[in-house]
C-alpha positions, 0 to 999 in steps of 0.5 A, a space after each residue: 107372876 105365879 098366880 098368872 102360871 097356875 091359871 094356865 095350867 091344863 087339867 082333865 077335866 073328865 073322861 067319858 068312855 061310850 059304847 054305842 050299840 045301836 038298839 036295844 036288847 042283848 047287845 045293850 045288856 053286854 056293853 053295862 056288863 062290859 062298862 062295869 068291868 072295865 071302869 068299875 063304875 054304874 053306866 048309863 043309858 044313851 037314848 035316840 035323838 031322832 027316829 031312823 025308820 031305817 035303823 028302826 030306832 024310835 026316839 027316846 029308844 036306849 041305842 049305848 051306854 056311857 060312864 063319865 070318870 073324874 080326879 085321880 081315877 080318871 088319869 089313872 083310866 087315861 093311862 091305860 087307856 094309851 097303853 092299850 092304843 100303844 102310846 100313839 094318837 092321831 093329831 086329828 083326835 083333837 077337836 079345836 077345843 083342845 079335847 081329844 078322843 080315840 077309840 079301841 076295837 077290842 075290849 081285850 087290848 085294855 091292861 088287866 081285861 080278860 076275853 070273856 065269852 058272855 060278852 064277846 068282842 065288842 069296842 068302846 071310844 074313849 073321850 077326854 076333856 081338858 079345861 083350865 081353871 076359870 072354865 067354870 064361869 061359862 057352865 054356871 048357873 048364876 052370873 054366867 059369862 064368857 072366857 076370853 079367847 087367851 084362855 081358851 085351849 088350842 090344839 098344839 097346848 093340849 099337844 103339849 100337854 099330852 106329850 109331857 103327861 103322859 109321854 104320848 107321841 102324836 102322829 100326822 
């Protein structure tokens, strides 16, 4: 019965915090400066999928930056992150998959960040993944297979498992 409990438990898996600028240049530059600031962490490059003639993007052009934070830094990231958004996220954050994300306009919302000029105003989303123990099986390399449909996560448990973390209210 309580090996059952512990393999219901939710944890973060991982949370990934983005920038996307759009082109590359000066604008690129600012949001590594900005990721290294606020994560204390190396970004990497996102590139373009497709060309946009539109937009002038070629493919394989660098258009964002993104770092990826996992364990005790990364709930202490979340934590800040919420007191930045003032504690409230929309239900319609959550994917079917029980992953959430939201978004701030303003760099200088977040706890301890100060304006800095260099790099003026600029926004970046912030995307959480929840897992459970077991999730593992389906991103293996070896013996790959399916979890089944009790063990996947739904969107009124990642709810809950907000709500009691962290304290979080959900609004409609």
């Amino acid at each position: 019965m309580n090996n059952e409990k512990i393999k219901r438990e939710l944890n973060v898996e991982k949370v990934t915090v983005n920038i996307g600028v759009g082109d590359s240049g000066e604008g690129l530059d600012k949001s590594v400066k900005l990721l290294q600031i606020i994560t204390g962490r190396k970004p990497i490059y996102t590139k373009a999928k497709k060309r946009n003639q539109v937009f002038g993007i070629k493919k394989g052009q660098n258009i964002g930056t993104k770092v990826t934070i996992r364990g005790k830094t990364a709930m202490e990231f979340i934590k800040k992150a919420f007191d930045a958004v003032g504690d409230t996220i929309k239900k319609s954050s959550f994917d079917k998959y029980g992953n959430f994300s939201f978004g701030l306009k303003e760099y200088i919302d977040f706890p301890g960040i100060k304006y800095d000029p260099t790099i003026g105003l600029i926004g970046f989303d912030v995307c959480v993944s929840l897992s459970r123990p077991g999730l593992r099986v389906t991103k293996r390399r070896r013996k790959r297979s399916r979890i089944p449909r009790k063990n996947k996560i739904t969107i009124d448990e990642a709810v809950d498992f907000i709500k009691n973390n962290f304290g979080i209210q959900i609004s409609e």
